[in-house]
C-alpha positions in Angstrom: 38.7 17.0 -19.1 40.8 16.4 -15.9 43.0 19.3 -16.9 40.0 21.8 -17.2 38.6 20.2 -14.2 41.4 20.9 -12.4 42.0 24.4 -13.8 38.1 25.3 -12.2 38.8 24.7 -9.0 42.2 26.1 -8.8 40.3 29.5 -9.9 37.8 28.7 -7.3 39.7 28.3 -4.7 42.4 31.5 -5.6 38.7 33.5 -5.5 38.1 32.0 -2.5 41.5 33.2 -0.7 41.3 36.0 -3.0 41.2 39.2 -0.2 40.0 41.7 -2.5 35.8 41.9 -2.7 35.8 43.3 -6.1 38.0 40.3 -7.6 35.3 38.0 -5.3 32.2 39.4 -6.4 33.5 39.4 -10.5 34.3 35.7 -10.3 30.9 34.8 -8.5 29.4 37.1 -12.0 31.3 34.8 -13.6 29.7 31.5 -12.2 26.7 32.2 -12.1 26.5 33.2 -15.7 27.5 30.0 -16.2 25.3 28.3 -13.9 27.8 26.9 -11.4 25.0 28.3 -8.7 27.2 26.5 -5.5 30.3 28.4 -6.0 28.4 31.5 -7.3 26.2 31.7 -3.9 29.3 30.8 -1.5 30.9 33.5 -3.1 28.9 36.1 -3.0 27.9 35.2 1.1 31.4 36.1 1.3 31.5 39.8 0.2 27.5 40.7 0.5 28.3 42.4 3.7 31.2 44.6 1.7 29.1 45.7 -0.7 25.8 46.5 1.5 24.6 49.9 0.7 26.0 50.2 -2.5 24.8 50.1 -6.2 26.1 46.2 -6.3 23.7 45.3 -3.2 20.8 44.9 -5.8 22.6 42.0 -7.8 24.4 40.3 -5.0 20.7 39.8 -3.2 18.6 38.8 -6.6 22.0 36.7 -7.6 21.9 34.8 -4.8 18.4 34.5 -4.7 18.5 32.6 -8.1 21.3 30.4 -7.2 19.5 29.3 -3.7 16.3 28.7 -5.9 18.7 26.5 -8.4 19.9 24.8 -5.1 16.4 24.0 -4.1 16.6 25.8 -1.0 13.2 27.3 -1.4 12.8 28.7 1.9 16.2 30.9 2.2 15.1 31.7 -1.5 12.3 32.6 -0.5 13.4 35.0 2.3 15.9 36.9 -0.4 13.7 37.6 -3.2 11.1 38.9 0.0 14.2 40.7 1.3 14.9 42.1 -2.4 11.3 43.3 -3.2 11.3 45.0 0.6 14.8 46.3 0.1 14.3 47.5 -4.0 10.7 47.9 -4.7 11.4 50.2 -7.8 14.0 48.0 -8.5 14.0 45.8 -11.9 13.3 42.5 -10.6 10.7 43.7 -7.5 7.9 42.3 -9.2 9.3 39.1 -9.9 10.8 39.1 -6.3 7.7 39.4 -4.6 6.2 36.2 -7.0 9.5 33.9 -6.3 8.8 35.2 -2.7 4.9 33.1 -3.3 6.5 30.7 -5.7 8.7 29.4 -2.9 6.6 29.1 -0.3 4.1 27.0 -2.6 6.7 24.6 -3.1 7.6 24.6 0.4 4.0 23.3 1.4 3.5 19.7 2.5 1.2 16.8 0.9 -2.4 17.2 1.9 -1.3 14.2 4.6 1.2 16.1 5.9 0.4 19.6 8.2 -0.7 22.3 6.3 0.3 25.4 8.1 3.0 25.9 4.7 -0.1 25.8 2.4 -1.9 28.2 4.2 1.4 30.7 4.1 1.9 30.4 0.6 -1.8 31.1 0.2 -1.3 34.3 1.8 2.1 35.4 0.2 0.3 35.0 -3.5 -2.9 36.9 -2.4 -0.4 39.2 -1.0 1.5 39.6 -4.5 -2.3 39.9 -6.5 -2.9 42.5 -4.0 0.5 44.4 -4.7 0.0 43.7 -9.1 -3.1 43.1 -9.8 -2.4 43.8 -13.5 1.2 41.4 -13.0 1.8 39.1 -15.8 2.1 36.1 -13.1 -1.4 36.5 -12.9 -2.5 33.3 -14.6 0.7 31.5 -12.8 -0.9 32.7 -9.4 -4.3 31.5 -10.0 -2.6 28.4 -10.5 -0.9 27.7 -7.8 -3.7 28.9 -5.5 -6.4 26.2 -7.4 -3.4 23.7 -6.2 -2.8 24.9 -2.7 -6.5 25.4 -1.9 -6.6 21.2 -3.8 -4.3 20.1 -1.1 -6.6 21.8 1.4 -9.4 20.7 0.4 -8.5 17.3 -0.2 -7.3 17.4 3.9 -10.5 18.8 4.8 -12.1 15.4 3.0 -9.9 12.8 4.7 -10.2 14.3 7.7 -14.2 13.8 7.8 -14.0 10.8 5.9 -11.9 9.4 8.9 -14.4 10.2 11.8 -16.8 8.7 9.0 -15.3 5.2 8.9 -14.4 5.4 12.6 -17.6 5.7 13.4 -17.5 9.2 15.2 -20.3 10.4 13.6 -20.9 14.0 15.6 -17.7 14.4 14.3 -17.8 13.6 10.8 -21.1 15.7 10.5 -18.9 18.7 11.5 -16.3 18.3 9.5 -18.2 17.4 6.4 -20.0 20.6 6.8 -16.8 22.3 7.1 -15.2 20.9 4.2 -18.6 21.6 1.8 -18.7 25.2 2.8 -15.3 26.0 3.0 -14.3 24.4 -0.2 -17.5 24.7 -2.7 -15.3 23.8 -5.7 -13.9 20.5 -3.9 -13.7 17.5 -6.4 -15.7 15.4 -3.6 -18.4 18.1 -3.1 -21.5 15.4 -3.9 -20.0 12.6 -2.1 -19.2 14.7 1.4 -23.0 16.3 1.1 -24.5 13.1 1.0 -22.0 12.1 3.4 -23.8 14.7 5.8 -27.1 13.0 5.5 -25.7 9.7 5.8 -23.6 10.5 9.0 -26.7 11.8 10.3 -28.7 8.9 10.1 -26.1 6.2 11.8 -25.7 9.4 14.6 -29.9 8.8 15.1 -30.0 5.1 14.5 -27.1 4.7 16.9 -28.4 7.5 19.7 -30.4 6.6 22.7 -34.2 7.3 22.5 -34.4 9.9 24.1 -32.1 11.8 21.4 -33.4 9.5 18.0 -36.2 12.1 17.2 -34.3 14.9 17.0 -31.5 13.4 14.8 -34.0 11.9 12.5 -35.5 15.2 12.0 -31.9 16.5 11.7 -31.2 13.8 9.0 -34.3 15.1 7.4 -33.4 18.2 7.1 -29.8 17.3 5.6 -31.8 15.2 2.8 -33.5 17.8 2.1 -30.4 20.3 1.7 -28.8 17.7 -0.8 -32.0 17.0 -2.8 -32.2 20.0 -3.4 -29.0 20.8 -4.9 -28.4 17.3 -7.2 -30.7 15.7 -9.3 -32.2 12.7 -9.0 -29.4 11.1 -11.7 -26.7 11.3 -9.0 -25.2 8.2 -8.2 -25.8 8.7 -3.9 -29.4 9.9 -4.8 -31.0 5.8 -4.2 -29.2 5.6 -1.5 -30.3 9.1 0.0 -33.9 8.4 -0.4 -34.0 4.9 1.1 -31.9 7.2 4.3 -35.3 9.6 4.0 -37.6 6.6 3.9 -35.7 5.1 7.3 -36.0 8.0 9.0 -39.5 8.8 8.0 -40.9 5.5 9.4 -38.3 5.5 12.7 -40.3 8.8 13.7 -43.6 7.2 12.9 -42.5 4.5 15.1 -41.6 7.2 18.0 -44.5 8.8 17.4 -46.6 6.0 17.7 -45.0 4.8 21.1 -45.3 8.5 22.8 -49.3 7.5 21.9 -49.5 4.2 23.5 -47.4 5.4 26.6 
């Protein structure tokens, strides 16, 4: 084993001090066919710029695409499949270049904690590739990933509001939750942020000075009604919705009843 061992990296490193491009380029074939990626890709960085502009220019880009991907170096990858489909879009491998290009940038995005500026670009470079093949067979693969990426968004969009919730920034919250429901209709949290809207509402009006509590129990009103209309009485926020509508009914009986006596 030592022996063999050995043997490799002598080959390795005669490639390496090898001066002839053609000897290179054949012995970086040779490892990545056999799926020694790191000496495959340091190899061909050495003679890509020898063999620009000619028939090998194809390989030596997809090549070391693949071995950067095996590396998990998603965002230089990334950039070469890009670079291959720009480079050789009638080429073999364009349409899988221009997916890998998406692929990439999906796993380059962030946890929904975490900024989401990579989600949104990977969002773009797969609606980008559906654009480009709308009949590719990476179609179901795409639909995928987006159903993910647009997850991680959503689920962003949710603790965000949910924060201003619990923090008690209620103007906030009322905002954001409204952002989050339109933006993101399929969101796994849909029911809880909508009645999260009339709830947020109601402490905004109970918490407001009086010269603002009519309007924002009108306005938490008008956000009961949004969400009883749109879940049946059987959801589980519904008792707690209705005792917000009976609240607010009788806090503007109360104002109105005190605009009477003054």
């Amino acid at each position: 084993m030592l022996l063999l061992f050995g043997a490799c990296a002598n080959s390795y490193q005669k490639a390496l001090k090898n001066p002839d491009n053609r000897a290179k380029l054949e012995m970086a074939d040779t490892y990545y066919k056999k799926k020694d990626f790191a000496r495959a890709i340091s190899l061909y960085e050495m003679v890509e710029d020898a063999f620009n502009g000619t028939p090998s220019a194809e390989k030596i880009l997809y090549n070391s695409a693949q071995c950067n991907f095996a590396l998990k170096q998603y965002a230089l990858a990334g950039f070469q499949f890009k670079t291959y489909f720009e480079n050789f879009p009638s080429a073999e491998h364009a349409e899988e270049g221009l997916y890998m290009n998406a692929y990439c940038s999906y796993l380059e995005s962030y946890e929904s904690e975490l900024d989401q500026a990579d989600t949104y670009k990977a969002i773009e470079t797969f609606k980008i590739f559906l654009n480009v093949y709308p009949e590719s067979k990476y179609i179901s693969e795409c639909n995928n990933y987006l159903d993910k990426l647009r997850g991680k968004l959503s689920l962003k969009a949710y603790n965000t509001a949910k924060l201003y919730f619990n923090m008690g920034e209620y103007k906030s919250a009322i905002i954001s939750l409204k952002n989050a429901s339109n933006d993101f209709p399929e969101m796994v949290q849909k029911e809880e942020v909508d009645f999260l809207i009339v709830k947020s509402n109601f402490l905004l009006a109970k918490n407001s000075i009086e010269t603002k509590q009519e309007e924002r129990f009108q306005n938490t009103l008008r956000a009961f009604e949004d969400f009883s209309e749109q879940y049946l009485e059987s959801s589980k926020y519904m008792r707690e919705a209705r005792d917000i509508q009976v609240k607010s009914l009788a806090a503007l009986k109360k104002i109105e009843s005190n605009k009477i006596k003054s």
